[in-house]
C-alpha positions as CSV (number, residue, x, y, z in Angstrom):
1,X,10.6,15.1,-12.8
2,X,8.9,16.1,-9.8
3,X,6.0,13.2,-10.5
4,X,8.9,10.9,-10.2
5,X,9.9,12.7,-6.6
6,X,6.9,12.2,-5.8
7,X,5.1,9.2,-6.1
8,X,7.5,6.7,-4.4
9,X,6.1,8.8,-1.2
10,X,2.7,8.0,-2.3
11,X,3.1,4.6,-2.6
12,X,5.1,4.0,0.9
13,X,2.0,6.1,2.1
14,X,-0.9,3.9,0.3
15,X,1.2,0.5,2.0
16,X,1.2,2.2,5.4
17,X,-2.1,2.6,5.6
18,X,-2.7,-0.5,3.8
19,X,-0.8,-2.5,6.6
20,X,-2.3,-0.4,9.2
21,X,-5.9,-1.6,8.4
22,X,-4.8,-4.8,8.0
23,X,-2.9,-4.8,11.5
24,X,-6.2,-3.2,12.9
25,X,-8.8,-5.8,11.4
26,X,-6.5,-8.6,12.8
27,X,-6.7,-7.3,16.2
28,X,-10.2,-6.9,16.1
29,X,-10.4,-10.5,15.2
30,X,-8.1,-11.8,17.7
31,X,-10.7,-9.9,20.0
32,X,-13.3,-11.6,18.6
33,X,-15.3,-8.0,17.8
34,X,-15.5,-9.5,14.2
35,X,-16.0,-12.7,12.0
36,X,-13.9,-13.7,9.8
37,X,-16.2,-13.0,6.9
38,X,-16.3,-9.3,7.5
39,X,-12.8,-9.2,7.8
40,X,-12.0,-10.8,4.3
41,X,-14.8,-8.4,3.0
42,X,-13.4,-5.2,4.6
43,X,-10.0,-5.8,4.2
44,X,-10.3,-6.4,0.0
45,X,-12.9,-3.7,-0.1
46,X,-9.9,-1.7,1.7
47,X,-7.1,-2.9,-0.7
48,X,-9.4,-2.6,-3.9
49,X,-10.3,1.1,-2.8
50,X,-6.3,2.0,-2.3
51,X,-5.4,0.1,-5.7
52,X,-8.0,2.4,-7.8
53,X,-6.8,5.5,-6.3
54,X,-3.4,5.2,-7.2
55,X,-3.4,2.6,-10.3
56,X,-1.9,5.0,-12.6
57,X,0.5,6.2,-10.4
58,X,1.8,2.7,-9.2
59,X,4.2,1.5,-12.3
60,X,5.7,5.1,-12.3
61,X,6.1,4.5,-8.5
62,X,7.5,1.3,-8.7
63,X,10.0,1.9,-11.4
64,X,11.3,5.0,-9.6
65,X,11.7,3.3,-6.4
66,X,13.4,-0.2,-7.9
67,X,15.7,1.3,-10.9
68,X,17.8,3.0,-8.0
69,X,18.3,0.1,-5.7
70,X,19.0,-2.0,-8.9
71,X,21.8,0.5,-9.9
72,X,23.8,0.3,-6.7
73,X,25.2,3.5,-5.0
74,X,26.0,6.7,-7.2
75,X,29.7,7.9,-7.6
């Protein structure tokens, strides 16, 4: 049960971050410190890193957060 508790928090984590180096790449592109080649390449390099680490824990993550938005408030 606690895996359940858990997880969710991973995820939001593991998007944070996830955002975060995207939001950072783009600004350094924008600033023209980087191609755009090197920012496709670090960017998925980034992504495919973060989807290994937590591939197991993502369905169990993505069910616990979705089944209790789908079921409305509790009474």
């Amino acid at each position: 049960m606690l895996e359940l508790r858990v997880t969710p928090v991973i995820l939001g984590l593991v998007l944070a971050l996830a955002m975060w180096f995207a939001a950072m790449q783009l600004s350094a592109l924008v600033f023209h410190r980087m191609t755009p080649w090197s920012l496709g390449h670090s960017f998925s390099v980034c992504v495919l890193l973060l989807l290994a680490g937590c591939w197991k824990r993502l369905p169990v993550a993505i069910s616990a957060t979705v089944k209790p938005i789908l079921q409305g408030p509790s009474r």
